[in-house]
Backbone bond lengths (Angstrom), bond angles and torsions (degrees), N, CA, C in turn:
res aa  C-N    CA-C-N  psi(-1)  N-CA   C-N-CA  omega(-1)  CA-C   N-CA-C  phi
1 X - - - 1.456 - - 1.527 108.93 -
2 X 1.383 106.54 129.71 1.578 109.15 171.04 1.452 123.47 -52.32
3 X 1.290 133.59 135.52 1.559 128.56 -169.38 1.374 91.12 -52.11
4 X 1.842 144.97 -52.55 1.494 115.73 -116.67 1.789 80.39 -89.59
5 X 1.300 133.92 -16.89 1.112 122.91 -159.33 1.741 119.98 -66.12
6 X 1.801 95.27 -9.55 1.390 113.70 -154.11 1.960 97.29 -61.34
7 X 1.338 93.97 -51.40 1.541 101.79 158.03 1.584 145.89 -14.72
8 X 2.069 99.81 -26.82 1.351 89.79 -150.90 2.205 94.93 -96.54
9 X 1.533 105.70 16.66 1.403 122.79 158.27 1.570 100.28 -55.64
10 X 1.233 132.34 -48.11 1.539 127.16 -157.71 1.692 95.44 -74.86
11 X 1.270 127.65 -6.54 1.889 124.56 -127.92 1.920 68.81 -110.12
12 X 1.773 93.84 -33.98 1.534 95.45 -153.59 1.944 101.93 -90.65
13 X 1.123 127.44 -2.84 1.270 164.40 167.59 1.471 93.64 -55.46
14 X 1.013 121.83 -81.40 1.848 145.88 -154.29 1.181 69.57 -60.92
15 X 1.407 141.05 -92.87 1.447 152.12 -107.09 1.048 98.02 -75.83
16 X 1.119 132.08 -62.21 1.928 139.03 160.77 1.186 132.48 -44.78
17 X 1.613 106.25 -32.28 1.539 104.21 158.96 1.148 119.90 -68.39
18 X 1.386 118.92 -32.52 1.099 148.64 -164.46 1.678 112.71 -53.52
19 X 1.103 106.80 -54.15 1.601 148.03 -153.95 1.375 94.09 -90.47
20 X 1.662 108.47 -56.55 1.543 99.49 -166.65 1.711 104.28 -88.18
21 X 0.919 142.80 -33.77 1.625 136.32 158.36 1.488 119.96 -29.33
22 X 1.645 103.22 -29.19 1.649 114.76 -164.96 1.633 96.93 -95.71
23 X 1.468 102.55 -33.41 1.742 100.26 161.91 1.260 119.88 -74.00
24 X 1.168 142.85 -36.99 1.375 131.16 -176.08 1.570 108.56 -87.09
25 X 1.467 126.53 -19.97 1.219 109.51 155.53 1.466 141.96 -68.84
26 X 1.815 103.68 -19.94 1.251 110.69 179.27 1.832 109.12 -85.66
27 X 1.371 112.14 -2.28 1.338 117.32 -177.32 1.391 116.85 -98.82
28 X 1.298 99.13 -18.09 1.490 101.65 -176.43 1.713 123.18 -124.31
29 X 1.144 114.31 -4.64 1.312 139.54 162.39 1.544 122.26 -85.09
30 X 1.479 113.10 154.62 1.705 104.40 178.92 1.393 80.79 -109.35
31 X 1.270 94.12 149.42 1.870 109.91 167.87 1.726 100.18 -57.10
32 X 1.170 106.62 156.29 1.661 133.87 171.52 2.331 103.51 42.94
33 X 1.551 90.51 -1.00 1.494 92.66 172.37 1.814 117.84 -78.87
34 X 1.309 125.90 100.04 1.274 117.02 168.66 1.568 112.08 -63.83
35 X 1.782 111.09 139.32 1.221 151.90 -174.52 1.393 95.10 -107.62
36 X 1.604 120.97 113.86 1.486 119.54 166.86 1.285 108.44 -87.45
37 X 1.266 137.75 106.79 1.624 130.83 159.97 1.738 110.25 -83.31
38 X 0.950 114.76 -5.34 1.991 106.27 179.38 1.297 93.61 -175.33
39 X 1.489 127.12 114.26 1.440 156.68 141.51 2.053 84.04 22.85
40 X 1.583 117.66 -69.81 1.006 106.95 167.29 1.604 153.91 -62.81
41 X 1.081 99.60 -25.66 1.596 135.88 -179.44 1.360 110.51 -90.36
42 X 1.701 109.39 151.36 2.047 99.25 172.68 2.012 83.67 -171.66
43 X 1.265 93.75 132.09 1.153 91.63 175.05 1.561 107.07 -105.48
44 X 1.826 131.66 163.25 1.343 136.88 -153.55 1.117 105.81 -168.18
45 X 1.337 110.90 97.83 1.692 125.09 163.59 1.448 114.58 -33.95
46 X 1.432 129.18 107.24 1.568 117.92 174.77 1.246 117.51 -151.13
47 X 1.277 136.12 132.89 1.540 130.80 -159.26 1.628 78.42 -105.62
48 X 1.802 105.88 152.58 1.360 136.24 148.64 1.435 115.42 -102.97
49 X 1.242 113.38 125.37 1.579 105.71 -174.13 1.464 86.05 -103.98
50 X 1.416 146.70 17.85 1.454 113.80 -159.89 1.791 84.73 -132.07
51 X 1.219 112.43 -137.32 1.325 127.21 159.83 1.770 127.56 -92.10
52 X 1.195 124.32 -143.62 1.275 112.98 161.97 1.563 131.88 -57.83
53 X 1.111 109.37 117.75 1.803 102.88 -179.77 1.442 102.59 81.42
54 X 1.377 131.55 10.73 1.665 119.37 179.10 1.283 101.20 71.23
55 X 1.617 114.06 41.69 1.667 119.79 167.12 1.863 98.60 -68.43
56 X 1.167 128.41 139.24 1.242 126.47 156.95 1.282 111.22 64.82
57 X 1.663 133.25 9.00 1.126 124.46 155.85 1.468 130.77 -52.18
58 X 1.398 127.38 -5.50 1.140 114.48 -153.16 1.568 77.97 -114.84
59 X 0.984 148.60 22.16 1.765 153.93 -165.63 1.562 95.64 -94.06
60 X 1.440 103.96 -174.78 1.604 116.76 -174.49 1.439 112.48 -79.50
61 X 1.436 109.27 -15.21 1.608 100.52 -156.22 2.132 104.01 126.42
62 X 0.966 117.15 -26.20 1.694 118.00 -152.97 1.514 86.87 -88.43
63 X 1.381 146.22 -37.02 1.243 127.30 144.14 1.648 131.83 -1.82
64 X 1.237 107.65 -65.93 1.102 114.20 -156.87 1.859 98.03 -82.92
65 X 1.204 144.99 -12.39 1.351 164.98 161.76 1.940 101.94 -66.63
66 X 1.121 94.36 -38.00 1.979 96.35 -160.01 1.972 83.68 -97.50
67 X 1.135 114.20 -43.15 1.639 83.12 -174.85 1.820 106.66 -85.12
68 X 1.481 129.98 -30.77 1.283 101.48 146.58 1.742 142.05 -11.89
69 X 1.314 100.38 -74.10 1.342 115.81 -179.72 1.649 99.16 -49.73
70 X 1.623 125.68 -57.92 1.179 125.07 175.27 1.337 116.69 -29.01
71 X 1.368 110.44 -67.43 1.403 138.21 -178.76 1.445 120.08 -42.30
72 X 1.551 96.41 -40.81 1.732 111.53 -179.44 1.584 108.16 -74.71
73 X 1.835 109.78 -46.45 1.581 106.45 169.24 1.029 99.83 -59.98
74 X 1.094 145.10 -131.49 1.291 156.65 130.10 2.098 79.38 78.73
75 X 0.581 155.28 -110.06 1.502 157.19 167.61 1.191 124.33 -15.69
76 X 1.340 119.70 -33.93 1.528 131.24 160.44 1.632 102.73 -79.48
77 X 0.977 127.45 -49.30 1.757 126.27 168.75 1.679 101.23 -35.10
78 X 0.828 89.68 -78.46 1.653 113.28 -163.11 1.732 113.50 -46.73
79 X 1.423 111.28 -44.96 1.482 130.21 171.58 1.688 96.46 -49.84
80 X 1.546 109.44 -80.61 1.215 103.23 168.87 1.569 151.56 -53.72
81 X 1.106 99.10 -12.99 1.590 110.55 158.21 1.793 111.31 -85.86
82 X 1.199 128.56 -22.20 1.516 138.42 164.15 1.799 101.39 -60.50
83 X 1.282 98.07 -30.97 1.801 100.71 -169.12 1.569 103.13 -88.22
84 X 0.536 125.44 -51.29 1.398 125.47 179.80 1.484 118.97 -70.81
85 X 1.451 128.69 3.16 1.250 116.09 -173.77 2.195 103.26 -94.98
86 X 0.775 89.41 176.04 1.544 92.94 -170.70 1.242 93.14 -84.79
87 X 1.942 114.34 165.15 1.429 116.31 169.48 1.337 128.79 -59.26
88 X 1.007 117.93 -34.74 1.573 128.98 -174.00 1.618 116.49 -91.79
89 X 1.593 93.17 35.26 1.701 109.26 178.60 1.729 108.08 -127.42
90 X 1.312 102.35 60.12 1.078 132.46 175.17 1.471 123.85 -27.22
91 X 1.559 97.51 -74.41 1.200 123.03 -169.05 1.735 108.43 -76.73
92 X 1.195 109.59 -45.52 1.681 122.87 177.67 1.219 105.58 -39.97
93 X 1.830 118.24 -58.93 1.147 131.63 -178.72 1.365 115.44 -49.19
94 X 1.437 124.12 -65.37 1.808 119.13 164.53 1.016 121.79 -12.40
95 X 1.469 95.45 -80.16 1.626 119.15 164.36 1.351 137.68 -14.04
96 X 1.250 120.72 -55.15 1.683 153.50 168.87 1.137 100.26 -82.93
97 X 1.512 134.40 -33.72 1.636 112.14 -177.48 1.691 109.81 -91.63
98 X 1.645 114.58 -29.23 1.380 113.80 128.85 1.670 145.45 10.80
């Protein structure tokens, strides 16, 4: 195995934190109920069905198929540009698995 790939553990890191933050908020939160944690701060259970900002939420559903696919290039790009960089590309690698 190429060194820079050793990295793509951190890629798999995000994804699980990722995942499990989104579980313990949906378990312990009421939907559309704000949670004050600091006079300034409030956290709020809320699903996006669309893209950013409820881009294209109001669509059939075929959204959510087309930014997949994005998501999947966009990940196969990136994997392979992680593969090809030399060992002593340290920082790039983070970065890209990022």
């Amino acid at each position: 195995m190429r060194r820079p790939l050793r990295w793509l553990w951190l890629s798999l890191l995000v994804i699980v934190l990722d995942l499990g933050i989104k579980a313990l908020a949906t378990s312990h939160l009421d939907y559309g109920r704000p949670l004050e944690v600091l006079p300034v701060f409030n956290l709020t259970l809320l699903h996006n069905t669309g893209a950013a900002f409820s881009f294209l939420a109001e669509h059939a559903g075929w959204q959510r198929w087309l930014f997949a696919l994005i998501a999947i290039g966009a990940s196969v790009g990136l994997t392979l540009w992680l593969y090809r960089l030399k060992r002593d590309e340290t920082l790039t690698a983070i970065s890209l698995a990022l």
